[in-house]
N, C-alpha and C positions, 0 to 999 in steps of 0.2 A: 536431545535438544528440546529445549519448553517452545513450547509456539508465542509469540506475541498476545498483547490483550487483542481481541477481535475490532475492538474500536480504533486502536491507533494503527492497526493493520492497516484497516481499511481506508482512516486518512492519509499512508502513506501511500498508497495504491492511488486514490484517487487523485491526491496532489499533485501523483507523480504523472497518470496517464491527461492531468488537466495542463498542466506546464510542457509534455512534452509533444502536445497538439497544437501550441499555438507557442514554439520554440523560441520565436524572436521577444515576444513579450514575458519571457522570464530568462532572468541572472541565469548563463551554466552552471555558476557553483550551486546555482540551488539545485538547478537537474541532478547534478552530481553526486552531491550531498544526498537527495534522495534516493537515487541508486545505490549507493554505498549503502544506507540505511539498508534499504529492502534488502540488499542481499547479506548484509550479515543477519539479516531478521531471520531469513530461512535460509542461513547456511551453504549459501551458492555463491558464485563467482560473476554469473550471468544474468544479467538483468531481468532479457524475457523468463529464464526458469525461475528468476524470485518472481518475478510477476503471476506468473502461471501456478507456482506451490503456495503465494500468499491466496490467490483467487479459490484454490481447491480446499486452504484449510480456511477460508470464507465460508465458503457451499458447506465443507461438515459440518461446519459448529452450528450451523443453520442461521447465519447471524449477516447474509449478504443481501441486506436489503436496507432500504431507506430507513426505513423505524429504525434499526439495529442502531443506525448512523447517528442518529436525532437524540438528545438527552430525552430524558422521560419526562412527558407533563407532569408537575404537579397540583 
């Protein structure tokens, strides 16, 4: 399995844990939709394990930080 690009990992990650912190102020289908995403991104059926294997091939690629996140100054 190829892993995701590291950037839209992580905006799927973070949209996902921002949306489902404050549940009433976002569409289910967007939750959903995100779920769905993350776990075909890593191959799982279960939310928290796509969460948890997006977060760890975060940390390998060295790439789970704000800069990573942020386009480059030019």
């Amino acid at each position: 399995m190829l892993k995701p690009d590291p950037t839209v990992l992580r905006r799927l990650v973070d949209e996902y844990e921002t949306l489902t912190a404050a549940p009433a102020a976002a569409p289910e289908s967007r939750i959903a939709d995100l779920a769905y995403t993350l776990c075909v991104s890593t191959g799982t059926r279960d939310v928290g394990r796509a969460l948890a294997t997006a977060r760890a091939w975060l940390t390998q690629d060295g790439r789970d930080t704000a800069a990573a996140a942020a386009p480059a100054a030019v």
